[in-house]
Legacy VTK file of the C-alpha trace (Angstrom):
# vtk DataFile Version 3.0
C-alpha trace
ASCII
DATASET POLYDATA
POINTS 531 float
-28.330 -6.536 5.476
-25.058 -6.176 6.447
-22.778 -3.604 5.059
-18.637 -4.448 4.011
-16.063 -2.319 2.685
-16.310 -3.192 -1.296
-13.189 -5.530 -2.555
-11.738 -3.892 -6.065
-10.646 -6.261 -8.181
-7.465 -4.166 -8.146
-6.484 -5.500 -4.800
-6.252 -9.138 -5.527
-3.029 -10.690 -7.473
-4.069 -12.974 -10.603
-3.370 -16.547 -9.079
-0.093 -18.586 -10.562
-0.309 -21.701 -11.049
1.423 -22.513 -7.882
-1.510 -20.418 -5.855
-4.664 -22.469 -8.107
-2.586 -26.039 -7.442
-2.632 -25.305 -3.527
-5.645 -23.303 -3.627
-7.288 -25.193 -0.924
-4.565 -25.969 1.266
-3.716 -22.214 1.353
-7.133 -21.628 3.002
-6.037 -23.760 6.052
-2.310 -22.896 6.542
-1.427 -20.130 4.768
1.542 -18.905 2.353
3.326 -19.672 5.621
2.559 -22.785 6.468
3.154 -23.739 2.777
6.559 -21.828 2.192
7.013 -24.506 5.260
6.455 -27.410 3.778
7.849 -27.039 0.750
11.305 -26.249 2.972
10.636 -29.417 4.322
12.548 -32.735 4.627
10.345 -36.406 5.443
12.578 -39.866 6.173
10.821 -42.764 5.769
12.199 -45.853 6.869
10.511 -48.581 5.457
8.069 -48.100 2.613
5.061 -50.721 2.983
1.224 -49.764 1.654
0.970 -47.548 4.443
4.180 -45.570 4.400
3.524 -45.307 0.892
0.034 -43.950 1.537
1.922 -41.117 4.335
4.212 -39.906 1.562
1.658 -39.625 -1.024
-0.222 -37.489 1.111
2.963 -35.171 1.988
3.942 -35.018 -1.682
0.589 -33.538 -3.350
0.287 -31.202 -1.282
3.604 -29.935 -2.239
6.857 -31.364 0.613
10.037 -30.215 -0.081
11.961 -33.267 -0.204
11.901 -37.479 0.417
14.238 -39.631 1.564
13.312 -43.366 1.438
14.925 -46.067 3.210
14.395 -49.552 2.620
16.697 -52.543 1.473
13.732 -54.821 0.832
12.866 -56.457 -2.371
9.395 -56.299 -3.892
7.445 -58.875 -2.943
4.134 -60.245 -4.377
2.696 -59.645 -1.453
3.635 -56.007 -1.747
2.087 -55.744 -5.535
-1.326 -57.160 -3.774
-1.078 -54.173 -1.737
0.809 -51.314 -2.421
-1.007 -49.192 -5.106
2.504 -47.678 -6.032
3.681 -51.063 -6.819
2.640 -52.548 -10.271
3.916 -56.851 -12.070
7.127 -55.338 -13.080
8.555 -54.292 -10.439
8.212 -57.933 -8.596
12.058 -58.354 -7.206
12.884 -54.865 -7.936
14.704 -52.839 -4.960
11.733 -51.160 -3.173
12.386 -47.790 -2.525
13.683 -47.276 -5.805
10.091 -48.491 -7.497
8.108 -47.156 -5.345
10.409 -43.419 -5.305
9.550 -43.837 -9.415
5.921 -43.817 -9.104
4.928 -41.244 -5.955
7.491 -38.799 -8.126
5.528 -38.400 -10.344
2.823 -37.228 -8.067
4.415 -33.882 -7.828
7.069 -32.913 -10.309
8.026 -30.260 -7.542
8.982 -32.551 -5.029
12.822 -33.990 -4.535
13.547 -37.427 -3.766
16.098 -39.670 -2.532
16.183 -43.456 -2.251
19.030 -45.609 0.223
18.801 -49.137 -0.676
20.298 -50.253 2.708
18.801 -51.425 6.078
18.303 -48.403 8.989
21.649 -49.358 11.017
23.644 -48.659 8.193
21.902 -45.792 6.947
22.104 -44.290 9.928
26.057 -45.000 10.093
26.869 -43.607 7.047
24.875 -40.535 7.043
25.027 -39.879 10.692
26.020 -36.049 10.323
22.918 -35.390 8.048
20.128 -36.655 10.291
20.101 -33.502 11.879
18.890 -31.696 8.645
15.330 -33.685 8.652
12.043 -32.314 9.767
10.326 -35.466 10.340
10.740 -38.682 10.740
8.358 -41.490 9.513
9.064 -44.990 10.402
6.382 -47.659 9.135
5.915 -51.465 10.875
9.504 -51.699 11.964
10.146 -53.443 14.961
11.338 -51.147 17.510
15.266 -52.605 17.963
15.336 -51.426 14.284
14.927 -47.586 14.632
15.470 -47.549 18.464
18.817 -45.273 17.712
17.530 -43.167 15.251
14.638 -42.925 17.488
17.066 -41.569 20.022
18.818 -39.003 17.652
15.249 -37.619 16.904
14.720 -36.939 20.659
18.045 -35.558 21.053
17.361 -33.381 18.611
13.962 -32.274 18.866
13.428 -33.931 15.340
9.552 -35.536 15.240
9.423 -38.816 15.098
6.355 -40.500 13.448
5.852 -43.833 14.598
2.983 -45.828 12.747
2.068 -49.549 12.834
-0.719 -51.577 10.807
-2.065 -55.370 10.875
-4.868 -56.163 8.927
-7.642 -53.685 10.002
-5.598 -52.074 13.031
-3.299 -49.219 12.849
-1.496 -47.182 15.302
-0.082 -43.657 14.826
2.452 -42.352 17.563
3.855 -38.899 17.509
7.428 -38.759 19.765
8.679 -34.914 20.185
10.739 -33.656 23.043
9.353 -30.303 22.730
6.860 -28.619 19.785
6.037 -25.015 20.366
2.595 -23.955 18.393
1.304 -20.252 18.378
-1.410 -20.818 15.418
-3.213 -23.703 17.172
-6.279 -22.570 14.735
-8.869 -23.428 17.533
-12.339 -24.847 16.155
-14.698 -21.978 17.854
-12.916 -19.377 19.614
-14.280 -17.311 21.261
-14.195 -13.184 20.205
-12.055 -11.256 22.398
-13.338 -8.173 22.879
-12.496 -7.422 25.680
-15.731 -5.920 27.076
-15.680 -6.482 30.312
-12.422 -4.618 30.353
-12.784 -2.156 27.605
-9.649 -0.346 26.875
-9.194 3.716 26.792
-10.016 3.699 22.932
-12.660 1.264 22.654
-14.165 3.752 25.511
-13.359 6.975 23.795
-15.098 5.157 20.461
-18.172 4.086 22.656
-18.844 7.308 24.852
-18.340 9.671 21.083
-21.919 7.812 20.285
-25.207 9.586 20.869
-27.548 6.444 20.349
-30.846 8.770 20.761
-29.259 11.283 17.814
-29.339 8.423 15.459
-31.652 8.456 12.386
-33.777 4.877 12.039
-31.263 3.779 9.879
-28.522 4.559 11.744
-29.854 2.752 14.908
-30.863 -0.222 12.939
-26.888 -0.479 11.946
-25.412 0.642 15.117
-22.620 -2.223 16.248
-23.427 -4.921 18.540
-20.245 -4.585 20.335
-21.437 -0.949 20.880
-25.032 -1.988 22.220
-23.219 -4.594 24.410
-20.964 -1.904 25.854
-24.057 0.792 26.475
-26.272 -2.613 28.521
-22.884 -3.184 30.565
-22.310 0.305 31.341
-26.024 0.262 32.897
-25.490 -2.841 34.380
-22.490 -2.395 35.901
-23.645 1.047 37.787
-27.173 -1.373 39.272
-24.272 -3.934 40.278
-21.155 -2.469 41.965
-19.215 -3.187 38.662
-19.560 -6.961 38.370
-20.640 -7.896 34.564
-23.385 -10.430 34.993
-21.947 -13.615 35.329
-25.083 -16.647 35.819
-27.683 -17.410 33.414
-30.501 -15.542 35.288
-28.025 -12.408 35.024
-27.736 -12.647 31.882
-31.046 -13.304 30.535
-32.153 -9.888 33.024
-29.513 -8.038 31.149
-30.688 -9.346 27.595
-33.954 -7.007 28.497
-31.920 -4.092 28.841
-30.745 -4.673 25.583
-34.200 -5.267 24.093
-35.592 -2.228 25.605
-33.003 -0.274 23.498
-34.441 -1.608 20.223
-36.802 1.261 18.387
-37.785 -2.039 16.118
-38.498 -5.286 17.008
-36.654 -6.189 13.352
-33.383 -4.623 13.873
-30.132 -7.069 13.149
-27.762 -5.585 14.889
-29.593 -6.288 18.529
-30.853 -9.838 17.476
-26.801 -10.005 16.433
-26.050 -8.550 20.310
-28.989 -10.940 22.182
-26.821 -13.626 20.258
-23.554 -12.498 21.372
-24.397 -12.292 25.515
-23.143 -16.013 26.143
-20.380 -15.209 23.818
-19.397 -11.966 24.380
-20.341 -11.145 27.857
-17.278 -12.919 30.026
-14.636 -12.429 31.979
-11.089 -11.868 30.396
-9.400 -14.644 32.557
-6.161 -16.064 31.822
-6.411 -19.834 30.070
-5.240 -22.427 32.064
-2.824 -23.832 29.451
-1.322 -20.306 29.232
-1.502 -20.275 33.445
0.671 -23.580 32.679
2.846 -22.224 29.907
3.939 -19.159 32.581
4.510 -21.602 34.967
7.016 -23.576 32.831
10.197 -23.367 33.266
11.415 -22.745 30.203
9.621 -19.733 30.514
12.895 -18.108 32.043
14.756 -16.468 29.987
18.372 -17.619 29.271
20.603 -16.795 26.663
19.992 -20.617 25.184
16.309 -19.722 24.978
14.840 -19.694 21.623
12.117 -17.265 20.028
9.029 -19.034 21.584
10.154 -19.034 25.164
11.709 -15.561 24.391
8.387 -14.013 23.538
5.863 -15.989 25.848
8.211 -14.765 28.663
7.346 -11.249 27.337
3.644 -11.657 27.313
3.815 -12.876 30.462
5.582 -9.577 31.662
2.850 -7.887 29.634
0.058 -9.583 31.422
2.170 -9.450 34.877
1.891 -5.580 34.146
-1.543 -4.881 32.190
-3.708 -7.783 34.176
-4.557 -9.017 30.660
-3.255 -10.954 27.559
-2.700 -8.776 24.465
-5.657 -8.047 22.719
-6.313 -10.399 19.123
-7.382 -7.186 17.067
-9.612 -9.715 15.149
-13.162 -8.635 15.359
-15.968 -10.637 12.690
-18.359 -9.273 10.341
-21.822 -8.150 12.276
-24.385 -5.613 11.198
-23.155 -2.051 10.769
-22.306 0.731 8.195
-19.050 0.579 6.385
-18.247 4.055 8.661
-19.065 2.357 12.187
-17.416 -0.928 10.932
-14.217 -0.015 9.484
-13.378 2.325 12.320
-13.946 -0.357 14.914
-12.022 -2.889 13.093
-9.225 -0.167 13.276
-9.167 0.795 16.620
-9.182 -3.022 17.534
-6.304 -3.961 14.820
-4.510 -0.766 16.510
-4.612 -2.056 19.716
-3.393 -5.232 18.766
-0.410 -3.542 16.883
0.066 -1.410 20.453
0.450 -4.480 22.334
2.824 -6.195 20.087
4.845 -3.164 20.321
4.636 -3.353 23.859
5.403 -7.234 23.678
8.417 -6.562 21.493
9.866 -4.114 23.768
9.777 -6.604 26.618
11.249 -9.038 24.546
14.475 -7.285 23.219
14.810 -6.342 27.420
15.251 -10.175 27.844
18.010 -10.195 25.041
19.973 -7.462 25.930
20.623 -8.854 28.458
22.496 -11.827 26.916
23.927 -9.681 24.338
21.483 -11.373 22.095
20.951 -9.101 18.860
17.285 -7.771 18.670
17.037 -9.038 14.861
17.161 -12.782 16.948
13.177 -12.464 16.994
11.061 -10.776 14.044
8.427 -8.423 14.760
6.242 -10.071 12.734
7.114 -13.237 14.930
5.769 -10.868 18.231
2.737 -9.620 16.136
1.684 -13.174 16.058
2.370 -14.484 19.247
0.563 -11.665 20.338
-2.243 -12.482 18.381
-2.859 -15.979 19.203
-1.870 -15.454 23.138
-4.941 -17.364 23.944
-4.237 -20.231 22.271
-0.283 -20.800 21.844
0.386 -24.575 22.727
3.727 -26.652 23.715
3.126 -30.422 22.865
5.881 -32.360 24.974
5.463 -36.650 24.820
7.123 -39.250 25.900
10.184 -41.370 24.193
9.572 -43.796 21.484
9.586 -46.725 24.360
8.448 -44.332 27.175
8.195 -45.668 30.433
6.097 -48.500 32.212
3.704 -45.593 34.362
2.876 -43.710 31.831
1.849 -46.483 29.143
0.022 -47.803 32.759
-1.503 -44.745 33.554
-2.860 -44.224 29.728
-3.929 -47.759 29.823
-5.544 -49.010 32.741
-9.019 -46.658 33.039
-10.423 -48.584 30.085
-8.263 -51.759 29.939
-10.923 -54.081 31.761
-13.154 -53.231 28.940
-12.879 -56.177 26.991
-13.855 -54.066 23.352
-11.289 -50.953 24.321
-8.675 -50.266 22.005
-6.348 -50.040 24.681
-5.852 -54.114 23.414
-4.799 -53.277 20.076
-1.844 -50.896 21.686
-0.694 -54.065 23.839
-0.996 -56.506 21.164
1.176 -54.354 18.606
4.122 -54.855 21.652
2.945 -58.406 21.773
3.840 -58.790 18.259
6.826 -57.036 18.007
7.907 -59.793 20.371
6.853 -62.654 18.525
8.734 -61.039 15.362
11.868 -60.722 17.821
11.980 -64.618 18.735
10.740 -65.974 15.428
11.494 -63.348 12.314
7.850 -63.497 11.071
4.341 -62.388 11.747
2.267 -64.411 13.922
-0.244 -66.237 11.502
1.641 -65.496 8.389
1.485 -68.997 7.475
-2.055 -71.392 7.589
0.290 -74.079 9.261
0.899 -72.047 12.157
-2.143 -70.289 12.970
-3.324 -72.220 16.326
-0.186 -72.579 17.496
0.477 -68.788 16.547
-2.619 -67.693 18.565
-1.789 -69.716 21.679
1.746 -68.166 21.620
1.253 -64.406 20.933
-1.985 -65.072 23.589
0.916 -65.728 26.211
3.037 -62.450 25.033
-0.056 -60.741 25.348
-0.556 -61.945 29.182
3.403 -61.049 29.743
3.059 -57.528 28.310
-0.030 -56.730 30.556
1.853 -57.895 33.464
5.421 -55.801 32.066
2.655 -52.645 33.103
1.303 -53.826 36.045
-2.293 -54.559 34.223
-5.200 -56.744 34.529
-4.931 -60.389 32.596
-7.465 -59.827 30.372
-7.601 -62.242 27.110
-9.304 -59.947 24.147
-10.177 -63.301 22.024
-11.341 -61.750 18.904
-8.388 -58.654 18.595
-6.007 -62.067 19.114
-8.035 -63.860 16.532
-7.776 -60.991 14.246
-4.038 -60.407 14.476
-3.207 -63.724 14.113
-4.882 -63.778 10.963
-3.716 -60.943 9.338
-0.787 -62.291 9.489
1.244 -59.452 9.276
-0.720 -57.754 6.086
-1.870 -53.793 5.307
-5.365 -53.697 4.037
-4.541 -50.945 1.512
-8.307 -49.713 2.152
-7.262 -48.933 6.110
-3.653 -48.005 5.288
-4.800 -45.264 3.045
-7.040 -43.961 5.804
-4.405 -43.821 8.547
-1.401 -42.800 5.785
-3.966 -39.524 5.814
-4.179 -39.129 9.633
-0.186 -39.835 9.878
0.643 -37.129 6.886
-1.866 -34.747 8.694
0.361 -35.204 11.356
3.690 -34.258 10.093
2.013 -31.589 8.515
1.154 -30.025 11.854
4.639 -30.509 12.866
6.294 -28.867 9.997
3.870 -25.649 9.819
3.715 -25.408 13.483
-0.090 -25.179 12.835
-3.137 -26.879 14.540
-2.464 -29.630 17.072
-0.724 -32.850 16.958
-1.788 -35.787 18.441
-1.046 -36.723 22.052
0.161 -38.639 21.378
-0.718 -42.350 20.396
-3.879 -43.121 18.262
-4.805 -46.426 17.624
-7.451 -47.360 14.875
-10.004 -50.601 14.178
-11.321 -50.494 10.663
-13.967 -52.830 11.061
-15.603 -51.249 13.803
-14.405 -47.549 12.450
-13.197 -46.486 15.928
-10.598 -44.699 17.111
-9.045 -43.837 20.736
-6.128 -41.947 21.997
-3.738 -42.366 24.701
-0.859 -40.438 25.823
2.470 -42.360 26.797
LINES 1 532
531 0 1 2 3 4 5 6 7 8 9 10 11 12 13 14 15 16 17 18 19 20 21 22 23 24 25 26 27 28 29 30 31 32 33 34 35 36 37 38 39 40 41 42 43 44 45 46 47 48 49 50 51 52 53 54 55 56 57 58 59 60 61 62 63 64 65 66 67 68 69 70 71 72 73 74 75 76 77 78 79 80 81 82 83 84 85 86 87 88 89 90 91 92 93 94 95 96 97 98 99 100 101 102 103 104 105 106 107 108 109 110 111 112 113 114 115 116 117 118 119 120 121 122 123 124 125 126 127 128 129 130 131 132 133 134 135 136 137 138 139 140 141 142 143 144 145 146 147 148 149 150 151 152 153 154 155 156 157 158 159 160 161 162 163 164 165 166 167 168 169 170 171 172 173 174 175 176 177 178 179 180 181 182 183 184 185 186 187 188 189 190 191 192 193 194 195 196 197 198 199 200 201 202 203 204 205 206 207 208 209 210 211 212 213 214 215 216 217 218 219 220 221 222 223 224 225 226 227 228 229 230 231 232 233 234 235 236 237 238 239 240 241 242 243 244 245 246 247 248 249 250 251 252 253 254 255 256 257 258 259 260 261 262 263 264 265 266 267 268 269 270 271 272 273 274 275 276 277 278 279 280 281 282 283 284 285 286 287 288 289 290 291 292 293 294 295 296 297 298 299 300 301 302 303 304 305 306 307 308 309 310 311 312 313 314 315 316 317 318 319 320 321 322 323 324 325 326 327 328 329 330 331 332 333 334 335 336 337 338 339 340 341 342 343 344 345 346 347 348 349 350 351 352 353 354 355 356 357 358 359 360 361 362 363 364 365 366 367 368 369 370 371 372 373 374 375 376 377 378 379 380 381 382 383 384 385 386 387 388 389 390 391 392 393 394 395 396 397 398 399 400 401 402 403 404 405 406 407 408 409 410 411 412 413 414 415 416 417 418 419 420 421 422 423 424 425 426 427 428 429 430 431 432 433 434 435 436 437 438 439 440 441 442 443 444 445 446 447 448 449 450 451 452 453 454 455 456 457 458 459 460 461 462 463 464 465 466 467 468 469 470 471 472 473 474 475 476 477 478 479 480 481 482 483 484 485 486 487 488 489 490 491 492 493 494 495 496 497 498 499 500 501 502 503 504 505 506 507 508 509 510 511 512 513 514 515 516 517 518 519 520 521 522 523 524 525 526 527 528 529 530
């Protein structure tokens, strides 16, 4: 049975009503990530079903602030729907009914309506753009928001870009630059650093007598500790290589299992586990091999706290040969003695290295005069901790350019059932709406003629990217006869993937998409493609 320091009551706060609201949503991102989004600031341009659906997912769990602009009228169309909508608003300004009801989602959430198309809006509040965190644009064509789109990139702002017809949605995510250190990987893997143990962990390890234990004492000695007594053994048989290929390692599992005293005892069942795990070398990631490689990694007195700091854990690994130790080490079989004081000496370590990652960073701005307070030391501690993992997510333009929508395209375009369609006919459309202010098919007069046409745009687009002529019938059936509508069923689903989105952008948690996903609701698939 495993053995944990007891939790007094004492040390936990009683939870507020803000902390049992969230409660969830604090397990995945934190007081943090939260304190971000409720700092937060989300334009929409346009609200239909589904940008209805994105904000209702960004104001329950708790966004700062929403800014809605739209100068339509409601429609009965948009009643059908739009679940925000209800009879009485029919030929009511837009925003302003649909602002009324999402409000009242979350009384803790500000909001702003601007009854007034996206050229004006952006001409009249031109020097307030800036102040945004996201924005969300929803089945505009792209002339619409094609300045605001380049404002965003100007200004690092995120730009969500999503799109829907019937059953098929796209969600596109335009940033010039986003910089994530809590990436929150699925399965990482434990960094103990093993292979090369630091002077501590092998001051801990050598103070150990294993044959001076009592049976009890063996049966909770620490894995890590049993790991580090095989490799010490191993390493003297093998010129001080750790064993790197299966049939190493399943000749140095017997070393551990001639250790046990019992064929019963946890802790070495928890260290046979741990080999594959456990057991490798501490080599440097090849995204963070990339990220030292950038060249924003070069420290100039416009550099800002990520580029700052990665530059000093690259010093630190330049110098040490390794990335700063995590200091996070998981629950495993032990006494509350053996545990606690090798969760300490790793958590110490970590704190070492931070200090030692801090130090190179205030070097780096000294030397532009830069005041040390510029980067926290709780910002280093961080960093430091999630070394492995830090990210920097850099896409395209909102229109991007004709290689890389090629490139991202062409591997699965001659698959006539590949998504890859759906991306092309979405451009396709926009330039039916262009020459004839409608959606193809949004009339029962029009629909063969409708098909032939946006058929033809279809053909031009693949040629605009150098692609094969391939006619996807049914996609071409099924936009044309849509005609333009959001199933409120599949707008719900991708308003969740598209507020998921922005969410990663605003807490600088987890990883965005990169950067264009396109969805079918009637075959429930998605894909991904980066432009």
């Amino acid at each position: 049975m495993k053995e944990v320091p007891e939790k007094r009551m004492s040390d936990e706060l009683p939870p507020t009503s803000k902390t049992m609201r969230y409660d969830r949503q604090l397990r995945l991102w934190g007081d943090e990530g939260q304190s971000a989004l409720e700092g937060a600031s989300v334009c929409l341009l346009n609200a239909t079903t589904l940008g209805c659906e994105i904000l209702k997912n960004l104001v329950l769990p708790g966004i700062g602030e929403i800014h809605i602009v739209d100068d339509s009228r409601v429609t009965s169309l948009d009643i059908q729907s739009n679940f925000f909508l209800t009879p009485r608003d029919l030929g009511g300004v837009r925003c302003e009914c649909v602002a009324k009801t999402i409000s009242q989602l979350n009384p803790d959430t500000k909001h702003a309506v601007y009854n007034s198309s996206v050229a004006d809006f952006i001409q009249s509040h031109l020097d307030e753009l800036k102040r945004f965190s996201v924005f969300v644009v929803s089945n505009l064509h792209p002339a619409t928001y094609r300045d605001l789109a380049q404002i965003a990139w100007d200004s690092n702002i995120p730009l969500v870009i999503t799109k829907i017809v019937g059953m098929y949605t796209e969600v596109r995510v335009i940033v010039r630059q986003h910089c994530i250190i809590d990436t929150k990987p699925d399965t990482p893997l434990p960094d103990l650093r093993l292979d090369k143990p630091f002077t501590e962990l092998i001051d801990f390890y050598q103070n150990q007598d294993f044959s001076a234990f009592s049976p009890t004492e063996h049966a909770h000695i620490p894995f890590v500790l049993i790991l580090l007594k095989c490799l010490d053994q191993w390493k003297a048989e093998h010129g001080g290589e750790i064993p790197k290929t299966y049939q190493q390692k399943t000749e140095f599992k017997s070393l551990i299992k001639a250790l046990r005293w019992k064929p019963d005892e946890e802790n070495f069942a928890e260290a046979l586990q741990n080999v594959n795990k456990c057991i490798v070398a501490s080599t440097l990631p090849a995204q963070i091999k990339q990220l030292f490689d950038d060249a924003c990694c070069r420290v100039t007195a416009s550099s800002g706290a990520f580029w700052v700091t990665a530059a000093a854990v690259k010093q630190f690994y330049n110098v040490k040969g390794v990335l700063p130790v995590s200091g996070m080490l998981d629950d495993m079989t032990a006494d509350s003695q053996s545990f606690i004081a090798l969760q300490t000496l790793y958590r110490n370590k970590a704190a070492s290295d931070a200090d030692i990652v801090m130090k190179y960073a205030q070097q780096s701005l000294s030397k532009f005069s830069i005041p040390p307070e510029y980067i926290s030391k709780e910002y280093v501690a961080k960093f430091s901790r999630n070394a492995r993992f830090v990210q920097v997510l850099r896409t395209g333009p909102a229109e991007g350019c004709k290689s890389a929508v090629k490139s991202a395209l062409e591997t699965f375009h001659d698959e006539k059932d590949d998504l890859s369609h759906v991306v092309l006919l979405f451009e396709a459309c926009a330039e039916f709406v262009s020459k004839h202010s409608r959606w193809p098919g949004d009339t029962d007069a029009t629909l063969d003629a409708d098909e032939v046409e946006l058929t033809s745009l279809l053909v031009g687009v693949q040629q605009k990217y150098s692609l094969p002529d391939i006619k996807p019938v049914l996609y071409v059936k099924d936009f044309v006869r849509y005609g333009g509508t959001e199933t409120p069923s599949v707008a719900a689903f991708t308003g969740g993937i598209a507020a998921h989105e922005c969410i990663k952008l605003i807490t600088g948690q987890f990883i965005p998409i990169d950067n264009c996903l396109v969805y079918s609701g009637g075959s429930q698939q998605t894909a991904v493609y980066k432009f």
